[in-house]
ROLOGU-121343 format. One line per 8 residues: number of its first residue (from 1); their letters; for each residue x, y, z of N, C-alpha, C. Coordinates in steps of 0.05 Angstrom, whole numbers, always signed. Atoms other than C-alpha are relative to their C-alpha. Layout:
BEGIN
NUM = a = X/Y/Z/X/Y/Z/X/Y/Z | ...
END
This chain:
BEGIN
1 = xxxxxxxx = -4/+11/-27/-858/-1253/-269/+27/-13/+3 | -23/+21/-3/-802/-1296/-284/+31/+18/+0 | -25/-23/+7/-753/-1224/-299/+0/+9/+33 | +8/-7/-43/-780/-1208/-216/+20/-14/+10 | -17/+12/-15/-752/-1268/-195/+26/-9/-6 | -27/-4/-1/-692/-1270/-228/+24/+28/+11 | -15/-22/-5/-668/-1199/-213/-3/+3/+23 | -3/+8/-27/-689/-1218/-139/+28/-13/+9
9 = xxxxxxxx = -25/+26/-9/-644/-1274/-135/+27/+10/-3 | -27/-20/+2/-591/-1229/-167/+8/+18/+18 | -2/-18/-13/-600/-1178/-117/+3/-9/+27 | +5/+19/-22/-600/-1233/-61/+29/-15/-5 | -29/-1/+17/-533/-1252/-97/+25/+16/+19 | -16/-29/-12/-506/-1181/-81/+2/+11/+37 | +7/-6/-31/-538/-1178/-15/+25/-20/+18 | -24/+19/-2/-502/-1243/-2/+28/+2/+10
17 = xxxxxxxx = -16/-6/+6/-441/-1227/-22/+13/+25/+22 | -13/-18/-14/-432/-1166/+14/-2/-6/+28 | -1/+14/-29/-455/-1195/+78/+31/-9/+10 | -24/+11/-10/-402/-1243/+72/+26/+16/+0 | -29/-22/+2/-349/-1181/+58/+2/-2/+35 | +4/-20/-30/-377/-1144/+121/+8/-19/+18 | +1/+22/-23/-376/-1209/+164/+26/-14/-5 | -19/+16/-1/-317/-1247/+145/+27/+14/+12
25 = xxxxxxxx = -17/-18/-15/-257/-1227/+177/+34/+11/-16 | -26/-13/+1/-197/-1181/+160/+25/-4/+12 | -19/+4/-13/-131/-1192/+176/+20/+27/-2 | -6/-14/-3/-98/-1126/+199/+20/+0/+19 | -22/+3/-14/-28/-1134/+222/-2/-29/+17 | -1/+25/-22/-33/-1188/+287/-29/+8/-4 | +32/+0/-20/-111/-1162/+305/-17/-9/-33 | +18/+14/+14/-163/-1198/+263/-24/+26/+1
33 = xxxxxxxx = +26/-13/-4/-218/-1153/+248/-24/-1/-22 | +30/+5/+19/-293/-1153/+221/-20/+26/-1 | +20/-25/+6/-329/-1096/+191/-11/-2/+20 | +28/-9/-20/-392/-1107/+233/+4/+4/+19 | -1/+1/-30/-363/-1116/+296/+11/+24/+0 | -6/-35/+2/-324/-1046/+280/-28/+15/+12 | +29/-22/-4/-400/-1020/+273/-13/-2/+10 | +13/+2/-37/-422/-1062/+333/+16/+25/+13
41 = xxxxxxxx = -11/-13/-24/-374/-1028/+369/-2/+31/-1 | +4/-26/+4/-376/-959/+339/-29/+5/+14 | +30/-9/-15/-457/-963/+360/+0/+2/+23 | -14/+2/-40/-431/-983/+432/+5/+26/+8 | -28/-26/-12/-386/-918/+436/-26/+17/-7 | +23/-25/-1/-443/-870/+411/-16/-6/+17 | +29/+5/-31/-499/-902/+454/+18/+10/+36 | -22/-2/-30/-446/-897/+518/+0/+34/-1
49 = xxxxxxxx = -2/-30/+2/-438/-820/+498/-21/+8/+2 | +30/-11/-6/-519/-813/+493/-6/-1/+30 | +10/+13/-30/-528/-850/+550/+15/+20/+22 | -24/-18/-20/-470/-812/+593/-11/+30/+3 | +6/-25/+6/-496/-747/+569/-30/+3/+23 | +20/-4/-9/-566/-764/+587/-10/-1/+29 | +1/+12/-28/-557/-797/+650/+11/+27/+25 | -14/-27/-17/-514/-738/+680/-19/+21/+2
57 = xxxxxxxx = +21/-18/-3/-568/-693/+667/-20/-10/+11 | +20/+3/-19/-618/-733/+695/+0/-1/+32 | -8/-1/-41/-573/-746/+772/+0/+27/+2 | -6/-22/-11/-557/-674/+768/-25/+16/+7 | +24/-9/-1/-632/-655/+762/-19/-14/+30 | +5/+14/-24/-647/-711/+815/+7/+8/+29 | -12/-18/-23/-596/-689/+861/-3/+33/+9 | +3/-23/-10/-611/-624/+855/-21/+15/+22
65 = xxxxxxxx = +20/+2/-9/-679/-634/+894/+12/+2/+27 | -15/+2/-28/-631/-644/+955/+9/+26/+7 | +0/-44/-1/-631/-570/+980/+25/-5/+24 | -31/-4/-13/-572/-597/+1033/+35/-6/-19 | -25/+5/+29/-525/-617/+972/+5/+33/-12 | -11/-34/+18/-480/-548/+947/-3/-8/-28 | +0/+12/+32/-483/-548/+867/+28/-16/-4 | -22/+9/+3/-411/-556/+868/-2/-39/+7
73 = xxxxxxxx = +4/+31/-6/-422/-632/+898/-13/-12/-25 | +24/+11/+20/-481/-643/+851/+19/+3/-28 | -18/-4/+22/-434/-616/+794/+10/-30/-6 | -19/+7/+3/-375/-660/+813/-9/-36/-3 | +7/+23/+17/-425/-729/+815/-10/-2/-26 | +2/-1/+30/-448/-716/+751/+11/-9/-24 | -30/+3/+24/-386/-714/+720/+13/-27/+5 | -11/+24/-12/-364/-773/+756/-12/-20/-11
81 = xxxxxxxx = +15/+18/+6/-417/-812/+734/+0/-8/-24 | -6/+1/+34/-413/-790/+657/+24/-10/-3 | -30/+16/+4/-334/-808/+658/-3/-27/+1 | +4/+39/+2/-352/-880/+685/-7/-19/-20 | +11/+19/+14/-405/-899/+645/+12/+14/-31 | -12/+0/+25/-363/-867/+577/+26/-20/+4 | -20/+20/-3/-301/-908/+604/-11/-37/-4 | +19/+31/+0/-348/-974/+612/+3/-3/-38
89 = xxxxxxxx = +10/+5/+31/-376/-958/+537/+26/-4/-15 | -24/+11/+24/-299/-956/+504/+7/-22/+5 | -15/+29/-2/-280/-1023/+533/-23/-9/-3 | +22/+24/+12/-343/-1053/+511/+1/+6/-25 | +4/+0/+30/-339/-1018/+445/+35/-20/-8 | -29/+14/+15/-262/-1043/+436/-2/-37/+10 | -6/+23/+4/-278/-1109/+464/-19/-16/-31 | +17/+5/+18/-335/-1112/+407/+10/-3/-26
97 = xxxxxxxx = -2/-7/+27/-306/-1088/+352/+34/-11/-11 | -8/+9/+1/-239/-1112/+365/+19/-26/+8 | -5/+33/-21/-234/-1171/+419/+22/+5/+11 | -21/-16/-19/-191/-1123/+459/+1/-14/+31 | +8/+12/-25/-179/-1166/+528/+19/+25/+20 | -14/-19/-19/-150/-1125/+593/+29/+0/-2 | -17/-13/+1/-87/-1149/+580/+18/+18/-21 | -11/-22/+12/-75/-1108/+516/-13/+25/-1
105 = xxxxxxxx = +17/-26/-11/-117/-1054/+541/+30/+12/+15 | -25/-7/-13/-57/-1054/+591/+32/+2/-22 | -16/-11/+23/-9/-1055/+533/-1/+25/-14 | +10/-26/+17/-37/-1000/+500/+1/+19/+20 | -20/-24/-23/-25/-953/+565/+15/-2/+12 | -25/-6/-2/+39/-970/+570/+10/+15/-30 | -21/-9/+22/+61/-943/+503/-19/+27/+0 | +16/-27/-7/+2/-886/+518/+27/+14/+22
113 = xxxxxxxx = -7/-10/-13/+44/-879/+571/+37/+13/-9 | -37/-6/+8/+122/-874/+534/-9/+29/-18 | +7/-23/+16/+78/-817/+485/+3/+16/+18 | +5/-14/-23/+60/-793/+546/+27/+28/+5 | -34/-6/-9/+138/-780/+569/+15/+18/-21 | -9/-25/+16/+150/-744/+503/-12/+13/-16 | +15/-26/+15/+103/-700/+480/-29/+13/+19 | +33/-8/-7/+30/-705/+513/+8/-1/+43
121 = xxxxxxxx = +0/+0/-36/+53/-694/+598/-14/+25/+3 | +22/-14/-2/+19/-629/+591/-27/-1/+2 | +23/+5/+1/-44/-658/+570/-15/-23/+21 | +9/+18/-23/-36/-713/+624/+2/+17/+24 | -7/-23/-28/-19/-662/+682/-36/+17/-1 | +34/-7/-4/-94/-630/+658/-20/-18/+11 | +17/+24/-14/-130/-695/+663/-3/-5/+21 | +4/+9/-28/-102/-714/+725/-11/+20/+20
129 = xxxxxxxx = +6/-22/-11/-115/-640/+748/-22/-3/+1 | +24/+0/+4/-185/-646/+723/-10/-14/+22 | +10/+26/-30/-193/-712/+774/+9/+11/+19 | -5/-14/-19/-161/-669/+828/-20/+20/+13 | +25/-31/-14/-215/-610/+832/-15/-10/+3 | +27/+20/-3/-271/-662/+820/-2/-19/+24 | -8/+13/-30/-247/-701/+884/+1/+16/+28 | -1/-7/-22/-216/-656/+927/-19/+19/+3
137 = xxxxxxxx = +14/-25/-5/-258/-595/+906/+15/+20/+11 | -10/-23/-10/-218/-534/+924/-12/+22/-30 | +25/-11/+15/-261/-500/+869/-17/-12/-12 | +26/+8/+1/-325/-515/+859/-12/+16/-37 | +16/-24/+24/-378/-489/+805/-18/+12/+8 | +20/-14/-17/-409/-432/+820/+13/+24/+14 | -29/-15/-12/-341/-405/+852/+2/+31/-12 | -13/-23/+8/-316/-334/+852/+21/-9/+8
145 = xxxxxxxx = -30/+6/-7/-238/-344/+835/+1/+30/-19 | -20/-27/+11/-190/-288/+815/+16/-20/-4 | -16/+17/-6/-139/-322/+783/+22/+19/-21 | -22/-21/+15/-73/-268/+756/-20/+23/+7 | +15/-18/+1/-116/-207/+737/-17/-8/-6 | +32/+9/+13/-176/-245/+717/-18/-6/+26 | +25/+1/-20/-239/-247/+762/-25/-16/-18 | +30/+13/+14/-305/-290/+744/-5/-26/+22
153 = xxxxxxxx = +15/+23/-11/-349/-347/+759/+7/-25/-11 | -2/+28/+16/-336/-426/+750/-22/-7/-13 | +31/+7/+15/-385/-440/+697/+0/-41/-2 | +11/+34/+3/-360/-522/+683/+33/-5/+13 | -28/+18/-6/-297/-565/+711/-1/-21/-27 | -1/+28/+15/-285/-607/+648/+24/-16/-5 | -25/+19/-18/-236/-664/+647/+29/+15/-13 | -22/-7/+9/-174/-620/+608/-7/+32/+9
161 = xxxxxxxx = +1/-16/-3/-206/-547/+623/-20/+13/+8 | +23/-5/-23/-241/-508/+669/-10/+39/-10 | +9/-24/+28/-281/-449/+636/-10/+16/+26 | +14/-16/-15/-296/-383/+683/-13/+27/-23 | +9/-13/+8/-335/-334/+668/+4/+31/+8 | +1/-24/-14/-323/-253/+675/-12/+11/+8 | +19/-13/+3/-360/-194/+693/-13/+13/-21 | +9/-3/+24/-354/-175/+622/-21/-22/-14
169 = xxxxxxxx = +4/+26/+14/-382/-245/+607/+13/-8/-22 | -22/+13/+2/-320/-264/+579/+4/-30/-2 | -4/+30/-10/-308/-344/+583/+37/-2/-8 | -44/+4/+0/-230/-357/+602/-3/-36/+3 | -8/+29/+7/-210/-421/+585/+21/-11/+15 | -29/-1/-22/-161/-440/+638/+6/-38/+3 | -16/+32/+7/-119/-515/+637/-1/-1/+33 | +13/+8/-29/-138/-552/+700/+27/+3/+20
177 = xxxxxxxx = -28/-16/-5/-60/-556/+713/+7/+22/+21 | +5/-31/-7/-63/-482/+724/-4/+9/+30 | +26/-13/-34/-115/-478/+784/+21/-27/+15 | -18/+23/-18/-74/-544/+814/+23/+21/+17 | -21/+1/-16/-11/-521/+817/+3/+37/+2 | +3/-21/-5/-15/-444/+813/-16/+10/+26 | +13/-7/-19/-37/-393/+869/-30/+19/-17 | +24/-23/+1/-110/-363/+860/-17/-1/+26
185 = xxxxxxxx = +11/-12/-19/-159/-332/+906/-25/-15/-10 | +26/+7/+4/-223/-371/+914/-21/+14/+26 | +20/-15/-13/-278/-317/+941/-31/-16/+20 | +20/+17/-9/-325/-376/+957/+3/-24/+26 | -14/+24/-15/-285/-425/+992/-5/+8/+28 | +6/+2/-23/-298/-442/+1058/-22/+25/+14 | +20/-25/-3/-325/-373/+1100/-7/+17/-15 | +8/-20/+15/-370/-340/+1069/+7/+24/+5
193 = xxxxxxxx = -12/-26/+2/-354/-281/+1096/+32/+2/-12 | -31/-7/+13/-283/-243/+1066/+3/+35/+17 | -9/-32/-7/-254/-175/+1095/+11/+12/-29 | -2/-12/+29/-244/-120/+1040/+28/+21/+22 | -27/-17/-18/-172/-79/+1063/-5/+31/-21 | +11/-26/+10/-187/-9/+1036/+30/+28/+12 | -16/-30/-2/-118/+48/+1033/-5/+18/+0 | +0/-30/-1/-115/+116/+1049/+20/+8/+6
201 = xxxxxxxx = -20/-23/-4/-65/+174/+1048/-10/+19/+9 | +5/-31/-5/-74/+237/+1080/+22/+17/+5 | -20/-28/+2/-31/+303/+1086/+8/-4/+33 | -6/-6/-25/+14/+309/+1150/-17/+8/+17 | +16/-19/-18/-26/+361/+1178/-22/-9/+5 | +32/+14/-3/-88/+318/+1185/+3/-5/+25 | +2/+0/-33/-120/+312/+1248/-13/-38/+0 | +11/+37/+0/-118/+219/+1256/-12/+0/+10
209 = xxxxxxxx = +19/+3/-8/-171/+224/+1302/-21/+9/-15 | +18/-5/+15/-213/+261/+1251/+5/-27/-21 | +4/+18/+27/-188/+217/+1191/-17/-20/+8 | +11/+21/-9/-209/+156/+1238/-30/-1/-2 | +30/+8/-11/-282/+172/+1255/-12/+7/-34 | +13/-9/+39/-281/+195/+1169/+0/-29/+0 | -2/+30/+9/-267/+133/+1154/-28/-20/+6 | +14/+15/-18/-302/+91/+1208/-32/+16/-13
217 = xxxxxxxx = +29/-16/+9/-371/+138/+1185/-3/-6/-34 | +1/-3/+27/-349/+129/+1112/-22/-37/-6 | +7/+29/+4/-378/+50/+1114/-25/-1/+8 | +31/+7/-13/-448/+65/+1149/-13/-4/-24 | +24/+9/+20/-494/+73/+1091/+5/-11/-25 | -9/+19/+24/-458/+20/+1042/-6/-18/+4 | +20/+29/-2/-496/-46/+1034/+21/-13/-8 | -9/+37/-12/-471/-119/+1054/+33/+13/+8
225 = xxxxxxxx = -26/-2/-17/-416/-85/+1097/-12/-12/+29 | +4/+11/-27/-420/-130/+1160/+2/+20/+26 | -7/-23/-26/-430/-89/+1227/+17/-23/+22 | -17/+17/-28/-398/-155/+1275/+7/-23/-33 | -24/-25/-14/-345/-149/+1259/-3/+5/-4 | +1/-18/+1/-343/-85/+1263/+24/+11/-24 | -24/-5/+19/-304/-42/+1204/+20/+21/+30 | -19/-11/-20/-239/-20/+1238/+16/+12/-12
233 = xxxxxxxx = -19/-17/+18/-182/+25/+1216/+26/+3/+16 | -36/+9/-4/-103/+17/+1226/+14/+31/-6 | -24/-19/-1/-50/+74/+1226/+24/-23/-11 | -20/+22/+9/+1/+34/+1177/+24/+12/+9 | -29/-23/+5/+61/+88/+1169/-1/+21/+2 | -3/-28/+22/+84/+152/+1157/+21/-6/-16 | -7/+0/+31/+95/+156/+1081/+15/+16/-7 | -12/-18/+15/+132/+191/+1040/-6/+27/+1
241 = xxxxxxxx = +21/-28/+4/+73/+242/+1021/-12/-3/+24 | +25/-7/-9/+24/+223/+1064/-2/-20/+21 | +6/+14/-30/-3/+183/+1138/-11/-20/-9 | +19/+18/+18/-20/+120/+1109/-15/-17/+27 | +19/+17/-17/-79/+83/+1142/-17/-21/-17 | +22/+19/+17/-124/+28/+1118/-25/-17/+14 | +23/+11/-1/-195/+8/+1121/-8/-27/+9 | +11/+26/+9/-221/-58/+1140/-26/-1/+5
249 = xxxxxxxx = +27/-5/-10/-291/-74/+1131/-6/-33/-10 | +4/+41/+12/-322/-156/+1125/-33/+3/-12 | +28/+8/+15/-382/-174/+1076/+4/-28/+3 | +5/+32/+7/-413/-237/+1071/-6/+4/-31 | +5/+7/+18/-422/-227/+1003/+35/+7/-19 | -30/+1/+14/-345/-230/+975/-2/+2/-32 | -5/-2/+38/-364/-239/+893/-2/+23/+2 | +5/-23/+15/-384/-167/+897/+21/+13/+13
257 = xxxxxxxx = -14/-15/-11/-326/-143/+935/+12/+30/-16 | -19/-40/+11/-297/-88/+877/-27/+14/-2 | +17/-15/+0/-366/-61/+881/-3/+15/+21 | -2/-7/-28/-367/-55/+952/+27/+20/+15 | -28/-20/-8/-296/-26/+957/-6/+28/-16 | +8/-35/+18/-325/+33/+897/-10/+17/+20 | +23/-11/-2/-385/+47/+939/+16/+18/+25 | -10/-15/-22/-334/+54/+1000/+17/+29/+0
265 = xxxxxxxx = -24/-31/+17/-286/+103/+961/-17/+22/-10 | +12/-27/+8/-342/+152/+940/-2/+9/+26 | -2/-8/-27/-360/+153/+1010/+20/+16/+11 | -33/-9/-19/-285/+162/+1032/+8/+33/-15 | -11/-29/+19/-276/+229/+984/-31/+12/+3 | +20/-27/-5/-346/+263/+998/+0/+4/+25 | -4/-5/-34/-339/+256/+1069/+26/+18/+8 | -29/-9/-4/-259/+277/+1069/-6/+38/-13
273 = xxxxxxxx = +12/-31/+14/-289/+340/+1017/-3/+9/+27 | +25/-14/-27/-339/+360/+1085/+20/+6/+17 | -6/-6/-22/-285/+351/+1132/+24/+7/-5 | -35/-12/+9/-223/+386/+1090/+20/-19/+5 | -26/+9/-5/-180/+328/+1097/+13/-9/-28 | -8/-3/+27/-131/+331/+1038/+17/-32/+0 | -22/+25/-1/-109/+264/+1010/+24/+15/-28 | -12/-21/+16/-42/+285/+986/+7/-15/-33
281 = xxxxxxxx = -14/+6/+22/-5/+267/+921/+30/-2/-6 | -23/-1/+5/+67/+252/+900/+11/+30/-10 | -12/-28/+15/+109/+321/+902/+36/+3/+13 | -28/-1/-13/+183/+333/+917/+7/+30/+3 | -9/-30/-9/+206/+398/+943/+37/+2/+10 | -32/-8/+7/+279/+433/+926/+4/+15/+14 | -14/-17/-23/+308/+469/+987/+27/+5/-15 | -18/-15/+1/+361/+513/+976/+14/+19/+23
289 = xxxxxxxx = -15/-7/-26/+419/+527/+1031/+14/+31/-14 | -12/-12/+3/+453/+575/+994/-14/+25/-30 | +6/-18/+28/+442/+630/+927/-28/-3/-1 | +24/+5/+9/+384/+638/+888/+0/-21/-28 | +5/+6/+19/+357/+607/+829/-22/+15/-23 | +25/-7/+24/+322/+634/+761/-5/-11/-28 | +2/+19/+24/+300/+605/+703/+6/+8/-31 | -4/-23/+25/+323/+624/+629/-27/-19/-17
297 = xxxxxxxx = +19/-8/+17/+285/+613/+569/-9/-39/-7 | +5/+30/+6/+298/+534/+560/-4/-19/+18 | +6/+20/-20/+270/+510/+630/+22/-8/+14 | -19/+12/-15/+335/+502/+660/+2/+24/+25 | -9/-14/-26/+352/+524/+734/+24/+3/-7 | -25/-4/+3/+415/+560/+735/+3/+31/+30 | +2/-15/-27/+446/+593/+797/+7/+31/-12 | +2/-38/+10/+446/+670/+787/+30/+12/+10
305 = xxxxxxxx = -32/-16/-8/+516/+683/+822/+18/-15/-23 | -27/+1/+22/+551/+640/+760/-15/+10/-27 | +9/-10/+28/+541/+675/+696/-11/-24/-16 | -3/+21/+19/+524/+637/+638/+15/+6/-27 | -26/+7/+21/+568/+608/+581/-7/+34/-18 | -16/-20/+19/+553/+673/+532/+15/+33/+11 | -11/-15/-10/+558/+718/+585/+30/+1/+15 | -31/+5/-3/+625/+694/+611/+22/+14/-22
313 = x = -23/-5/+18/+657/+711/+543/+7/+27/-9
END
């Protein structure tokens, strides 16, 4: 009994002892610091990240019940809300762990801000980008954008990068930056409806009142082509080869527009088959004012009234 309570007391010793490590305080440059309050504050910063996480998923589930709220809105409080309450949790974890007051909080983003000036302005130009779409919203989630050659869906706005999705299902990773200050096409934005512009060539000899009512007939039995407005058809030029005209037809459903433009183009070539109208192709034609021409053995034109080099000799 008496080996119990000594190797207690020893171990109560140790316990002791290390307490007083963890608790007593460090002196690290000017800032004073204390283990525990580090691992106060570290618990701060993870609970703030649970909490942020959890909480966002619970308004966006809340809000979503609101059938006059777009997702995009519901999205953009979400995110708004998680940012806050993770911004709250680091200045409670740094005032915890290291008795951080506002004004070297404010110290510390000024020399954030001289890094800033030489190296990280890219990564601040995303951020601020990030708070730009989440505010003003000029894409949403949910969005059909085209942005270069890329086409897809906004799957998330997050605060450095905004992730779409293709038709391949693809995920493009695009810098918020990007969508700011670059031009893309947002298929969602404002009217839903979109007009689809649809080219054609045909051969001189085509009769434009036929091509017209081809055309105009080519769009009846193609689904989510709008009848008001009506599809209409233009006389652009005459081309090079061919009488160029072009299509317009308006869907309300714009994400599927290159489907809708295929469906229009089989149309436009079995109908044109029925009614012989030839769309032409790039060809150049060699008039000759004078002689003939014939060909020898190595593809070369050569005029027939001058000999050639072996016959000369």
């Amino acid at each position: 009994m008496a080996a119990v309570i000594i190797f207690l007391r020893e171990w109560k010793d140790v316990l002791s002892s290390v307490w007083h490590y963890l608790n007593d305080p460090h002196q690290i440059g000017n800032i004073e610091v204390k283990i525990t309050a580090v691992l106060e504050g570290s618990l701060v910063f993870v609970l703030a990240l649970l909490l942020s996480r959890t909480l966002s998923s619970l308004l966006q589930k809340r809000i979503a019940r609101r059938a006059y709220l777009d997702p995009g809105l519901r999205y953009t409080i979400a995110r708004l809300a998680q940012y806050l309450i993770i911004t709250l949790g680091v200045l409670v974890s740094l005032k915890l762990a290291f008795k951080v007051d506002l004004t070297s909080i404010a110290v510390l983003f000024t020399a954030l801000s001289v890094g800033i000036g030489f190296g990280l302005q890219y990564i601040a130009a995303d951020v601020a980008s990030g708070f730009i779409l989440l505010f003003e919203r000029p894409v949403r989630v949910g969005d059909r954008v085209t942005i270069g050659m890329d086409e897809g869906d906004v799957q998330s706005i997050n605060l450095r990068t905004t992730v779409v999705a293709t038709n391949d299902r693809i995920s493009i990773i695009v810098p918020n930056s990007k969508l700011v200050r670059e031009r893309l096409i947002n298929w969602s934005y404002g009217d839903p409806r979109a007009r689809i512009a649809i080219p054609v060539g045909v051969a001189y000899n085509s009769d434009i009142d036929l091509v017209t009512k081809t055309l105009i007939k080519a769009t009846e039995d193609v689904d989510n082509v709008l009848r008001d407005p009506a599809p209409k058809v233009q006389f652009l030029k005459f081309g090079d080869w061919s009488l160029d005209f072009r299509l317009l037809v308006w869907t309300n459903r714009p994400r599927i527009h290159t489907q809708i433009r295929s469906d229009i183009n089989y149309s436009i070539e079995r109908l044109f088959r029925e009614a012989k109208i030839e769309i032409p192709f790039p060809q150049t034609e060699l008039r000759l004012r004078e002689g003939t021409l014939r060909l020898d053995d190595s593809d070369k034109f050569l005029d027939e009234d001058k000999p050639l080099d072996d016959e000369a000799h």
